[in-house]
KOLDRENVEX-634259 format. One record per residue: residue number from 0; x, z, y of N, C-alpha, C in turn; chain; residue in three letters. Coordinates in steps of 0.1 Angstrom, whole numbers, plus 5000, padded with zeros to 4 digits. Each point is the difference from the previous one (the first is absolute). Layout:
BEGIN
@num: NUM&n_px: X&n_pz: Z&n_py: Y&ca_px: X&ca_pz: Z&ca_py: Y&c_px: X&c_pz: Z&c_py: Y&chaine: A&residu: ALA;
...
//
This chain:
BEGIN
@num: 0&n_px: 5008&n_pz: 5000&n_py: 4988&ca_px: 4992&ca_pz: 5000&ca_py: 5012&c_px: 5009&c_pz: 5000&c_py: 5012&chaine: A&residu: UNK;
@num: 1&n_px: 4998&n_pz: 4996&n_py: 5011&ca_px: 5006&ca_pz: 4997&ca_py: 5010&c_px: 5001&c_pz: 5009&c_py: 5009&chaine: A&residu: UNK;
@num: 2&n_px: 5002&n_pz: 5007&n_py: 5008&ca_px: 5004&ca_pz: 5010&ca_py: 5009&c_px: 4995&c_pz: 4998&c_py: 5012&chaine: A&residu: UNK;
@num: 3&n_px: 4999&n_pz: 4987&n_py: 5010&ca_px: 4994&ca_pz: 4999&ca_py: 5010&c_px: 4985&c_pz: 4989&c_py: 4995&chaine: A&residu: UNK;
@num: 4&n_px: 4990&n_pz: 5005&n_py: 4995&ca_px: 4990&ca_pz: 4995&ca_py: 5000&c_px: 4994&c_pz: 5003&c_py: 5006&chaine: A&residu: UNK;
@num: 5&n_px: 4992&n_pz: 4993&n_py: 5010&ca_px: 4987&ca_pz: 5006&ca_py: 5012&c_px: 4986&c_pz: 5003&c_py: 4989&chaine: A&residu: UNK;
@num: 6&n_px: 4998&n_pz: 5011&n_py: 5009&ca_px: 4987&ca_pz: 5010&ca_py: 4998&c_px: 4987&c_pz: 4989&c_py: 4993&chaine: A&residu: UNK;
@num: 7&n_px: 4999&n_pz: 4990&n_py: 5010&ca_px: 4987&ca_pz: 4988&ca_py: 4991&c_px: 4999&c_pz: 4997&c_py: 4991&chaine: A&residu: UNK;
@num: 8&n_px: 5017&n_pz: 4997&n_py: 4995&ca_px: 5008&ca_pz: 4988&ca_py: 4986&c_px: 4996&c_pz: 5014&c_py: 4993&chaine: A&residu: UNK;
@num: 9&n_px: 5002&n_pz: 5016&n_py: 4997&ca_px: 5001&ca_pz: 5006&ca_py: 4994&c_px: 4981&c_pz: 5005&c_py: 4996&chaine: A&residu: UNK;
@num: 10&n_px: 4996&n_pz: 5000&n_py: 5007&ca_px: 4987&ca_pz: 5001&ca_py: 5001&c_px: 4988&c_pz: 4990&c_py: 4993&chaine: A&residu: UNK;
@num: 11&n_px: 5009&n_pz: 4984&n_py: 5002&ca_px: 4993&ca_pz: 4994&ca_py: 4993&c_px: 5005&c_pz: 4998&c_py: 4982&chaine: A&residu: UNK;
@num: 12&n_px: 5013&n_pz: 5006&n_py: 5000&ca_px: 5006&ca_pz: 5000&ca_py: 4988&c_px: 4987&c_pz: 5014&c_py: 4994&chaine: A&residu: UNK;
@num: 13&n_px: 5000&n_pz: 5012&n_py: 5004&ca_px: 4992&ca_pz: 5010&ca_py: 4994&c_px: 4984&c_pz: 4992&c_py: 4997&chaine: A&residu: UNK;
@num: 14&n_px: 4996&n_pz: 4991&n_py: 5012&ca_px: 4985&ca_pz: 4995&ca_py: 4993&c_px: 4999&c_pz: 4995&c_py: 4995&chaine: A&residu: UNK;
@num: 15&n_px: 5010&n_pz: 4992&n_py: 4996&ca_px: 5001&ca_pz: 4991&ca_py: 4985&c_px: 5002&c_pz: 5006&c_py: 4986&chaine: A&residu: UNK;
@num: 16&n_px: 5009&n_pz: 5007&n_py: 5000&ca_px: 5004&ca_pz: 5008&ca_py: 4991&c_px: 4988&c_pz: 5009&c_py: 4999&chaine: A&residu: UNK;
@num: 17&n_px: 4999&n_pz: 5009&n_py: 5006&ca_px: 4987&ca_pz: 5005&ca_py: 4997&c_px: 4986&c_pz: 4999&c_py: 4997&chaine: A&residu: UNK;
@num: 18&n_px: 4993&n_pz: 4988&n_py: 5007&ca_px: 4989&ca_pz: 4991&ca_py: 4999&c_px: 4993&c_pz: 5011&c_py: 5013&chaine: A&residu: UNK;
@num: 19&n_px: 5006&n_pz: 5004&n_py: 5007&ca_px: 4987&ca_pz: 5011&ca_py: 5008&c_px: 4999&c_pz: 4987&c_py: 5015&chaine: A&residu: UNK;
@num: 20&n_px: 4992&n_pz: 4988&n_py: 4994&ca_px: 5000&ca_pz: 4994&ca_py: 5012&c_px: 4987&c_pz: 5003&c_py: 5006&chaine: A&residu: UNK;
@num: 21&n_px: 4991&n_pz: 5010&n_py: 4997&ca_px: 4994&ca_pz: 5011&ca_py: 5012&c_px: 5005&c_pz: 5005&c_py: 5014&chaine: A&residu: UNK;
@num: 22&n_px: 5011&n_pz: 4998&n_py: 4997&ca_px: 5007&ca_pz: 5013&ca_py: 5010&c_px: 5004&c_pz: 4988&c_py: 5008&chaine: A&residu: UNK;
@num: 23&n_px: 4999&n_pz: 4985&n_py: 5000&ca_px: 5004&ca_pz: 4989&ca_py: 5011&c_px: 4987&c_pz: 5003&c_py: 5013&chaine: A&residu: UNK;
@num: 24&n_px: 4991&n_pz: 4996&n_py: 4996&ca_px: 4991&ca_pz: 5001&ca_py: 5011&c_px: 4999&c_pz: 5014&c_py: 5008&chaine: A&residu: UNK;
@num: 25&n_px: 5009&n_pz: 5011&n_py: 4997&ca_px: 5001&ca_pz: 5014&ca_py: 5006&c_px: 5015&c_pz: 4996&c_py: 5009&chaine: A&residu: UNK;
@num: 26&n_px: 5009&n_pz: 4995&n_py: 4990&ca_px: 5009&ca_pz: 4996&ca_py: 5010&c_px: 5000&c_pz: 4994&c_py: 5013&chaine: A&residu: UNK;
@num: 27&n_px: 4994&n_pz: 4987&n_py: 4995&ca_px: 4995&ca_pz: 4993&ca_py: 5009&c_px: 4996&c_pz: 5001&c_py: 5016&chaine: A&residu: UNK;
@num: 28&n_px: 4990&n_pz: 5009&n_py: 4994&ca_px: 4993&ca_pz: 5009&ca_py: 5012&c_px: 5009&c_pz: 5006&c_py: 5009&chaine: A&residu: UNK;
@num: 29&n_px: 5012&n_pz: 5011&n_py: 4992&ca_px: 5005&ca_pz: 5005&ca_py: 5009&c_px: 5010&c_pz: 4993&c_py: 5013&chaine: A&residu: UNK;
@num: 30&n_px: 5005&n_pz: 4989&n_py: 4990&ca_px: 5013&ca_pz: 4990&ca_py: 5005&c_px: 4985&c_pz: 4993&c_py: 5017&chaine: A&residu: UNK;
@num: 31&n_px: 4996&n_pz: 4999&n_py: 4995&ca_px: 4987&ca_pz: 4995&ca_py: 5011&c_px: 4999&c_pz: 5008&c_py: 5012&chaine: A&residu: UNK;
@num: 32&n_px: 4995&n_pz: 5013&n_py: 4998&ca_px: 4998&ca_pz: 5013&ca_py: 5006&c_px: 5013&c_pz: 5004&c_py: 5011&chaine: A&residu: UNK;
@num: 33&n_px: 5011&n_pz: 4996&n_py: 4987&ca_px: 5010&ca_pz: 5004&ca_py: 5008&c_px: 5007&c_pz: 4989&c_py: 5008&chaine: A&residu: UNK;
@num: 34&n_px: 4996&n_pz: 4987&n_py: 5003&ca_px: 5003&ca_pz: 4992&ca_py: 5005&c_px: 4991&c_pz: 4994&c_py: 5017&chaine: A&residu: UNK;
@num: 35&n_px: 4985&n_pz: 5009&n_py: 4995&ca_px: 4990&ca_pz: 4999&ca_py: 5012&c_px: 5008&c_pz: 5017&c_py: 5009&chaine: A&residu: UNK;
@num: 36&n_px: 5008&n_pz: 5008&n_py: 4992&ca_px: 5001&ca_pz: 5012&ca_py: 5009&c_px: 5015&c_pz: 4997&c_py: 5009&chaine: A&residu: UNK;
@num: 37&n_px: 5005&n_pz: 4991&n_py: 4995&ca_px: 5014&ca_pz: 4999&ca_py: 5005&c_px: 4992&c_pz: 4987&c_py: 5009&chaine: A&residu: UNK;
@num: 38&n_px: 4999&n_pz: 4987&n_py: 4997&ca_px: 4993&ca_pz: 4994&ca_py: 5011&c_px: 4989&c_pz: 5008&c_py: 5010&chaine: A&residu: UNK;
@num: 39&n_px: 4994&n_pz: 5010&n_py: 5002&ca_px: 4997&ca_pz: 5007&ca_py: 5009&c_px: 5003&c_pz: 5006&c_py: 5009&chaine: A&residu: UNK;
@num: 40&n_px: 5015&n_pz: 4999&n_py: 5000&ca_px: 5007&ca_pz: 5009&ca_py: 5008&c_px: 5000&c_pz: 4991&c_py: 5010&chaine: A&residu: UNK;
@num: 41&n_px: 5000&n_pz: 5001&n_py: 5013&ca_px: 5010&ca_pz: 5000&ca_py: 5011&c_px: 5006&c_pz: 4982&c_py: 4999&chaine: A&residu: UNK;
@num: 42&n_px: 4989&n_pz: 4993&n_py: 4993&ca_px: 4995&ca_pz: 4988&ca_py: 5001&c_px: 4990&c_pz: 4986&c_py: 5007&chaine: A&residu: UNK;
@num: 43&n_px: 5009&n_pz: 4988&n_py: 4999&ca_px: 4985&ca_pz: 4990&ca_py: 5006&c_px: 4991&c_pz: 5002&c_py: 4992&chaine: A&residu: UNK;
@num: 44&n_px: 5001&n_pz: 5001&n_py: 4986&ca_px: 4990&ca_pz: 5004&ca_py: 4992&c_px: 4985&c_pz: 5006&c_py: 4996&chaine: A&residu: UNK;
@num: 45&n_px: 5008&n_pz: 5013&n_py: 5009&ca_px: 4993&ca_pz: 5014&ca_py: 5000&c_px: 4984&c_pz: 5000&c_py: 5006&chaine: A&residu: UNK;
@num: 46&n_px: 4998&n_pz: 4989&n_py: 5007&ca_px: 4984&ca_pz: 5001&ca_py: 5005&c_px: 4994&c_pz: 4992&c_py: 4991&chaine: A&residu: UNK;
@num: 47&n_px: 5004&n_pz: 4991&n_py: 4990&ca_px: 4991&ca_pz: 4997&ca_py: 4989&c_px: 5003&c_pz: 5008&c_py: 4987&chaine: A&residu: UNK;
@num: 48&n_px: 5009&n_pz: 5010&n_py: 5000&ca_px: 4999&ca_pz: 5006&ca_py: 4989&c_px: 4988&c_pz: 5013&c_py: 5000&chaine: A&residu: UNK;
@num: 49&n_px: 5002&n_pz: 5005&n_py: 5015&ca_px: 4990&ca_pz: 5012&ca_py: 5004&c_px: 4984&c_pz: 4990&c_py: 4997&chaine: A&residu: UNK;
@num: 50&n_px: 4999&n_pz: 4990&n_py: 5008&ca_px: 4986&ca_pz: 4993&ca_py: 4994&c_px: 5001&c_pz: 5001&c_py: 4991&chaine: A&residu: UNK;
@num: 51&n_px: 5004&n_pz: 5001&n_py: 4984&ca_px: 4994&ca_pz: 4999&ca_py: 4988&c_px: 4993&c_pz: 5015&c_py: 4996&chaine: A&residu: UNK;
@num: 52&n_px: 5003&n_pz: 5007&n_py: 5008&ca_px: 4993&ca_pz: 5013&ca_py: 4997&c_px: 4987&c_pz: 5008&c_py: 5013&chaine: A&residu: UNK;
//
């Protein structure tokens, strides 16, 4: 096994290996979540992100 593998490559290696491809659409979500919270910031963004809620 390789020593510098990013977190995704390892992640998608566990849902294979595992079969828990449940847990994609939870990931999913978060990688989303945490992509509307970091584009929120102190952004041109930020006034169509606040409209979605």
């Amino acid at each position: 096994m390789q020593k510098n593998r990013s977190l995704l490559v390892e992640l998608w290696d566990f849902l294979k290996v595992r079969k828990a491809w449940w847990l994609a659409p939870i990931i999913i979500m978060l990688i989303l979540v945490g992509a509307l919270i970091i584009f929120g910031q102190n952004s041109s963004v930020s006034p169509f992100v606040y409209a979605l809620f």
